[in-house]
SEDO-386417 format. One line per 2 residues: number of its first residue (from 0); for each residue z, x, y of N, C-alpha, C. Coordinates in steps of 0.001 Angstrom, whole numbers, plus 524288, in hexadecimal, padded with zeros to 5 digits. Layout:
NUM	Z X Y Z X Y Z X Y ~ ...
% end
This chain:
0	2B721 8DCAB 2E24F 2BA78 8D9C5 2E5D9 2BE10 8D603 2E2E9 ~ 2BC84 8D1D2 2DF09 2BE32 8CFC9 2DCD1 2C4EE 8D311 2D92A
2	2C288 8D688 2D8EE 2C85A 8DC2B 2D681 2CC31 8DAA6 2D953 ~ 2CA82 8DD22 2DF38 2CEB4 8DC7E 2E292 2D137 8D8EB 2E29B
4	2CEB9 8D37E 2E443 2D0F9 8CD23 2E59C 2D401 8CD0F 2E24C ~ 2D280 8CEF1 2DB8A 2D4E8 8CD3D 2D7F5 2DB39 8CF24 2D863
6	2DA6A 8D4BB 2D974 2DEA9 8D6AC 2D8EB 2E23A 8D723 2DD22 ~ 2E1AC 8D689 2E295 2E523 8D2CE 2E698 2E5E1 8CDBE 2E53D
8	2E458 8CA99 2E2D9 2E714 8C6F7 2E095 2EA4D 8C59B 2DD6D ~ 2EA6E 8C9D3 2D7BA 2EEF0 8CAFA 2D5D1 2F2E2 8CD9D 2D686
10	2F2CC 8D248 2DBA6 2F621 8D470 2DC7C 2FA07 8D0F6 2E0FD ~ 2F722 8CE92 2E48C 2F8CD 8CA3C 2E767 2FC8E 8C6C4 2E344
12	2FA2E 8C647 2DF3F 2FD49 8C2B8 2DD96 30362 8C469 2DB99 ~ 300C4 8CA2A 2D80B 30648 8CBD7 2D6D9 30BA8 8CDA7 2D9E4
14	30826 8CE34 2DFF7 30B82 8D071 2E3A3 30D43 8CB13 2E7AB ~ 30BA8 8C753 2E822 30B6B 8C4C0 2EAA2 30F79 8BF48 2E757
16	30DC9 8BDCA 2E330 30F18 8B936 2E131 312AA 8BA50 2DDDA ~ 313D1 8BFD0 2DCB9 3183B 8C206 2D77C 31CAA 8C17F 2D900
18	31D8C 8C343 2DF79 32439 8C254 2E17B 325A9 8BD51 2E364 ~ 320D0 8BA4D 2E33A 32461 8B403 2E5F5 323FE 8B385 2E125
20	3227A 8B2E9 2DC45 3245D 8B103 2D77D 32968 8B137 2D6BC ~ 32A0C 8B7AE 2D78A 32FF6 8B9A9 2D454 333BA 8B96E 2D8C4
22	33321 8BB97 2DDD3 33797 8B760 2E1B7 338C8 8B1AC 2E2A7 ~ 33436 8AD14 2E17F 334B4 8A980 2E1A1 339A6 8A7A9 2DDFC
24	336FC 8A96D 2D872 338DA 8A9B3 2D1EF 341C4 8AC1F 2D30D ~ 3406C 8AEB9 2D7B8 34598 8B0A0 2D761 34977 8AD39 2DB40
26	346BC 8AC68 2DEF3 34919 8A77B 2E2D6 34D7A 8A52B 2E1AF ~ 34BB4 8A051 2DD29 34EF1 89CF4 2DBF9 353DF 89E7F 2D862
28	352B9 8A1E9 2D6C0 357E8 8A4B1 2D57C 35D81 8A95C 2D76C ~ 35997 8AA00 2DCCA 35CC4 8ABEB 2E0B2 35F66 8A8DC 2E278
30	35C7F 8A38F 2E4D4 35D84 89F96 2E7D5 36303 89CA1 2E718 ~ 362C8 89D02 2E022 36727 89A74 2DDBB 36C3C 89E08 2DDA2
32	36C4F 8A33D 2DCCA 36F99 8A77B 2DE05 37280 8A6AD 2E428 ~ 36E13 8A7B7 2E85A 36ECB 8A5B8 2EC94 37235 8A099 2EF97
34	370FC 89D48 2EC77 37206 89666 2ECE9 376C5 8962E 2E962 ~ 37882 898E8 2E6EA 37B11 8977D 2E3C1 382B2 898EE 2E3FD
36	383C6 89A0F 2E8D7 38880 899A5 2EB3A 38A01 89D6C 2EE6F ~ 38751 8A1D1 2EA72 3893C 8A7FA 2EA93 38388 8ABD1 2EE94
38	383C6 8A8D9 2F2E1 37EB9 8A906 2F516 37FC0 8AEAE 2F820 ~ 37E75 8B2A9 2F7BF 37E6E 8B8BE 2FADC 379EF 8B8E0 2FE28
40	37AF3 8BC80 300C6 374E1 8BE5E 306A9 3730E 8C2CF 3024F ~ 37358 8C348 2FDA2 36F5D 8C4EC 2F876 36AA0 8C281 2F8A0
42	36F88 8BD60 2F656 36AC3 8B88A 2F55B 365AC 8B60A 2F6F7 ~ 368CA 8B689 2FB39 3668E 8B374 2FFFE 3612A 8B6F8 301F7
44	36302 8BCF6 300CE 35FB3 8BEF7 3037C 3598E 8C067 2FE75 ~ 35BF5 8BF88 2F80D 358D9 8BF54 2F60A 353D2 8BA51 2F612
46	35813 8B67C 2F734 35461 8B316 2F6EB 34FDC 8B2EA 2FC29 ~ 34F63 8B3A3 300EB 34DC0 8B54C 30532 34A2C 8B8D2 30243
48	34AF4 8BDEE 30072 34743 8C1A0 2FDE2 34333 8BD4D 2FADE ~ 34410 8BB57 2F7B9 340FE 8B9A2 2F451 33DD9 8B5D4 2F683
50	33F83 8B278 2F8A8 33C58 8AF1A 2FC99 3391D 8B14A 30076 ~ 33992 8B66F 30317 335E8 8B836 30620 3328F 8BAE8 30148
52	3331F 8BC32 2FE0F 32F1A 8C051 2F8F2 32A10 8B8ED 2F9C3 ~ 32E91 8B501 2F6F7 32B6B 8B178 2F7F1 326A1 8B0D8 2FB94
54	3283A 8B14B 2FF2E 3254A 8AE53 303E3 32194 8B10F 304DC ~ 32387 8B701 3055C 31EA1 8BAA0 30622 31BA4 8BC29 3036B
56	31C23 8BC5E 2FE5A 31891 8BD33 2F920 3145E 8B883 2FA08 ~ 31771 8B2F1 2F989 31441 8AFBE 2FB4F 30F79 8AE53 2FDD2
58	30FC9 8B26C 30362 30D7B 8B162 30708 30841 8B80F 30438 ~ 30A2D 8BAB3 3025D 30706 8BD44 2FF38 30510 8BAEC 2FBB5
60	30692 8B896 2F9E3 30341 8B6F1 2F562 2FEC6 8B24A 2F6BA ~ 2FE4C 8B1FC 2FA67 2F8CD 8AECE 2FC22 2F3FC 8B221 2FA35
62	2F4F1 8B8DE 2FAD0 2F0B9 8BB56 2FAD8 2EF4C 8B9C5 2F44F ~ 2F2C5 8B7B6 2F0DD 2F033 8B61B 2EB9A 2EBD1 8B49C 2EA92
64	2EBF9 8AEBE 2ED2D 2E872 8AA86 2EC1B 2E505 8ACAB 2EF82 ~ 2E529 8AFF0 2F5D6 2DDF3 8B08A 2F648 2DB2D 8B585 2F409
66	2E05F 8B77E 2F25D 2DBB2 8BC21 2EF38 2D965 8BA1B 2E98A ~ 2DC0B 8B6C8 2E792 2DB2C 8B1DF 2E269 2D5DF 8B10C 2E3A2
68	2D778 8AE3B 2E8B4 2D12F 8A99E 2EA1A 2CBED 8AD52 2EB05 ~ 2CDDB 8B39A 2ED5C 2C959 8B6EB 2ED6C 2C7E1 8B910 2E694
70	2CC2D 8BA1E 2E509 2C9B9 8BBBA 2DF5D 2C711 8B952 2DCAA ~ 2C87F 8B30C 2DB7D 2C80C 8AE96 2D97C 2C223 8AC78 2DBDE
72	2C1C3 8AE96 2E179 2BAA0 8ACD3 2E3B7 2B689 8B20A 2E1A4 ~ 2B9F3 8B704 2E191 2B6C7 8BBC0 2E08E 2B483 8BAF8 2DA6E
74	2B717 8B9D6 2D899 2B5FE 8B7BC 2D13D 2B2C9 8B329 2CF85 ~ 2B21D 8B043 2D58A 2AF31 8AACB 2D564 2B186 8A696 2CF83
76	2B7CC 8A892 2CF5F 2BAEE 8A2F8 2CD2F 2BD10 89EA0 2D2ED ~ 2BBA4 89E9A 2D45A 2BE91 89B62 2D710 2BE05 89502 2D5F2
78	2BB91 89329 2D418 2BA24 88C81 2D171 2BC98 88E09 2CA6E ~ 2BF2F 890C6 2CA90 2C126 89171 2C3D0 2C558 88E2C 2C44B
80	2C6BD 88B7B 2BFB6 2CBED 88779 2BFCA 2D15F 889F1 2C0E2 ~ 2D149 88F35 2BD94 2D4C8 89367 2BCA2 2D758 893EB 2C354
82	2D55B 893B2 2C61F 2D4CC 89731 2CAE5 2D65E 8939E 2CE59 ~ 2D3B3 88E8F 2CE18 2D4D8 88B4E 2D197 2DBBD 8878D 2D01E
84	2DB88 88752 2C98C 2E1B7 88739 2C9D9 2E47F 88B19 2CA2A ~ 2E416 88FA2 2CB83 2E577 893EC 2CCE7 2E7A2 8943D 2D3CE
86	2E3AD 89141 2D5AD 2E496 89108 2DACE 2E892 88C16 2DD0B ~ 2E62A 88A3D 2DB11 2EB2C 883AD 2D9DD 2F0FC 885DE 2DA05
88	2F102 88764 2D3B4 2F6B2 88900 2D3DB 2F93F 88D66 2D6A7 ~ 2F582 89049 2D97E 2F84F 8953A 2DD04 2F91D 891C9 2E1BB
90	2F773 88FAD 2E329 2F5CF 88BA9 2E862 2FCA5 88826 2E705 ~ 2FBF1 886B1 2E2CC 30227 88276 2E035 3072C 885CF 2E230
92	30540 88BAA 2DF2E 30AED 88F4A 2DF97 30C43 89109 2E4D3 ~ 3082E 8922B 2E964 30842 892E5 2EBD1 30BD7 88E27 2F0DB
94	30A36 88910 2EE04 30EAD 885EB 2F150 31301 88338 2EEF2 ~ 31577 88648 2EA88 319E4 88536 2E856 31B24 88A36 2E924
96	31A51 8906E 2EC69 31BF7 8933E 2EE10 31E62 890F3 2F44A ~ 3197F 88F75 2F63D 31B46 88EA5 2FD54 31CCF 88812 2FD90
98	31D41 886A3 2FA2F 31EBF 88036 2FB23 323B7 87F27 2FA26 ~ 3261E 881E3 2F2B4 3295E 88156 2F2FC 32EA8 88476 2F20D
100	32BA2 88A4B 2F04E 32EC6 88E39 2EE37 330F2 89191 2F4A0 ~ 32B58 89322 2F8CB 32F6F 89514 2FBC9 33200 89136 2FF63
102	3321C 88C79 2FFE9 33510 88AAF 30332 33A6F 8892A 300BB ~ 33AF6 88983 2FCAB 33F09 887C5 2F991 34255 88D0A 2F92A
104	33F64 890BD 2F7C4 3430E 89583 2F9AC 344E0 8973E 2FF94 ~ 343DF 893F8 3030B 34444 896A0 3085D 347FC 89129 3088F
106	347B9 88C1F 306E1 34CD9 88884 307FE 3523E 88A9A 3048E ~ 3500F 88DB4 30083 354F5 88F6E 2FE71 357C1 89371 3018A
108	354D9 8966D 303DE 35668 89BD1 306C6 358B6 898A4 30CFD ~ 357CB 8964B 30E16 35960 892AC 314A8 35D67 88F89 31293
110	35E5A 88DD8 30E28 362B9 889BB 30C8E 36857 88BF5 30F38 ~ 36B60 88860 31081 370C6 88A9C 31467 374C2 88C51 31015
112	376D5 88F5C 31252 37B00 89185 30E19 3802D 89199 30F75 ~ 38407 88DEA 3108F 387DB 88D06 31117 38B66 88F4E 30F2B
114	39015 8948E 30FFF 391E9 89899 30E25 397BD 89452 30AA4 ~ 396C4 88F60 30CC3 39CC4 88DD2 30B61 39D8F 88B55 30706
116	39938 887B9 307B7 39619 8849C 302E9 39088 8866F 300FF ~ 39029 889CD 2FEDA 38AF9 88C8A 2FA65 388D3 8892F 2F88D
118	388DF 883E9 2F79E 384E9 880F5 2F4D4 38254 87E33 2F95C ~ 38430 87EAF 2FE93 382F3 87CA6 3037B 37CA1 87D52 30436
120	379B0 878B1 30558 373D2 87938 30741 37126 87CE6 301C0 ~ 37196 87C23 2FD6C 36F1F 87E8A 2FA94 36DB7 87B58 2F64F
122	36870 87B73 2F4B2 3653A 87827 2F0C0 365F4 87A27 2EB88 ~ 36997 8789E 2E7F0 36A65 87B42 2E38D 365BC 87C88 2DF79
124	362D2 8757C 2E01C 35C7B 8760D 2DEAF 35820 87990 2E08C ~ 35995 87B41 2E4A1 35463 87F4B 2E77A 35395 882B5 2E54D
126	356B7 886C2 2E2F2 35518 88B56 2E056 35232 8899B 2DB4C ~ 35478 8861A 2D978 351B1 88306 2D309 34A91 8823B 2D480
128	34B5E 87E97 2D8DF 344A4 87BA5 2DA99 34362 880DF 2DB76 ~ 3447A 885BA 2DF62 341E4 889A8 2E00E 33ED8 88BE6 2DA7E
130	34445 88D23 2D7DB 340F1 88E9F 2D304 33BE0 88C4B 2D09E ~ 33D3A 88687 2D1B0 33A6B 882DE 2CCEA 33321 8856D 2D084
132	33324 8852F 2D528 32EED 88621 2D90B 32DB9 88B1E 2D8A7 ~ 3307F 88E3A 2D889 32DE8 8939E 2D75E 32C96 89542 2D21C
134	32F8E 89241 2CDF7 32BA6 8912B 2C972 32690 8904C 2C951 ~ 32505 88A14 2CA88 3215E 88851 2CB1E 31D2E 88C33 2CE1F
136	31E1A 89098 2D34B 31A57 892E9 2D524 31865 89779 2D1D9 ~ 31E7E 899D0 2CCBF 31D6D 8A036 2CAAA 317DD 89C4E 2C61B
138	31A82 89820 2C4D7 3160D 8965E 2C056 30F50 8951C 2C229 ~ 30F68 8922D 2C7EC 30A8F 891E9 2C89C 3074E 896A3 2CA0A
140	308D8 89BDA 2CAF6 308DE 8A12B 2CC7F 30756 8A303 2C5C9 ~ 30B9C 8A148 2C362 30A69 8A3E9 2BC7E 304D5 8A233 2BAE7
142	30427 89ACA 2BB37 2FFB3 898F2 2B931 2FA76 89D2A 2BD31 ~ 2FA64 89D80 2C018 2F714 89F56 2C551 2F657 8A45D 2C33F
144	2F8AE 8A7B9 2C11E 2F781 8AC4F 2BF68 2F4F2 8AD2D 2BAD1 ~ 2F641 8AA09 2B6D4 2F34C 8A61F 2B133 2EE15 8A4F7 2B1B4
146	2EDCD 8A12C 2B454 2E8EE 8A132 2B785 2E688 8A5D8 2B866 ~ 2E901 8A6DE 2BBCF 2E47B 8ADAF 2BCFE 2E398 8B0F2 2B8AD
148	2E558 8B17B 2B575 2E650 8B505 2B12D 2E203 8B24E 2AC02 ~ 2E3BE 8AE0D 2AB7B 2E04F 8AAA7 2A6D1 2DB26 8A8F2 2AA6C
150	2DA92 8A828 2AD18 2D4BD 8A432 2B018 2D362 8A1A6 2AB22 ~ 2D4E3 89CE6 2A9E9 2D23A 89A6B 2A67D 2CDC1 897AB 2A887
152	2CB02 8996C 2A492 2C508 8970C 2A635 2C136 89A35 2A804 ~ 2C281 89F18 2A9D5 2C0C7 8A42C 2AF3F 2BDC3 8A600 2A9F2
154	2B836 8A726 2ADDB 2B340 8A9AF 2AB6D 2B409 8AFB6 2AEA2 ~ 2B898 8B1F5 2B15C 2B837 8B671 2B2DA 2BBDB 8BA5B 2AFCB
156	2BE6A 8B8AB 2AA6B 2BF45 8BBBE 2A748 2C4A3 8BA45 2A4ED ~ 2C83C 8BE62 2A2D4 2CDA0 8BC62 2A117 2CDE5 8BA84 29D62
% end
């Protein structure tokens, strides 16, 4: 049983947490394409794409952490340090995903677009902070996988 958990959890992960990385990761550089005078129903409509990959991967990727917490009880690590900052920082990324990465992409996507004046209602900084935030989530996601991979300290092998 423990096989299984294990391996819905990494596939969850790769399928689940791999495209809000790399749509998130692509966002802010649409955003700025987008925002940036020369705004097309391309743009517009890429960025929309990427923000829903967001949201719904997202909402997939919950199945991570409880197939984690079943593997992680099936192995009887669950009081390991490894694991529990493991859970911390997925728990961290998880609300610098919904706290500040997708709402910041959905104020960029609602921002008004004034056909006459292009710099009209638009945060020149937003695409920048987006980035700086979806940084911060691909890295606590990187350390989180480190973690899983090294278990320092783990008497179950590696």
């Amino acid at each position: 049983m423990t096989k299984f958990l294990l391996s819905v959890h990494v596939l969850a992960a790769i399928v689940a947490i791999g495209p809000v990385t790399v749509a998130a990761s692509m966002f802010p550089a649409a955003a700025r394409r987008a925002c940036g005078g020369t705004d097309t129903g391309r743009d517009l409509a890429v960025l929309r794409s990427l923000h829903r990959i967001c949201r719904v991967y997202a909402a997939v990727g919950v199945v991570v952490p409880v197939f984690g917490l079943a593997t992680a009880s099936s192995l009887g690590v669950l009081d390991d340090a490894w694991l529990i900052v493991s859970i911390v920082l997925t728990a961290a990324a998880a609300g610098v995903l919904v706290l500040l990465v997708l709402p910041r992409q959905h104020r960029i996507l609602a921002s008004p677009r004034n056909r006459e004046d292009p710099n009209s209602g638009r945060d020149e900084r937003g695409p920048a902070r987006l980035a700086m935030y979806t940084g911060m989530f691909n890295v606590l996601w990187a350390v989180v996988t480190v973690l899983m991979i090294v278990r320092p300290g783990s008497t179950t092998g590696a």
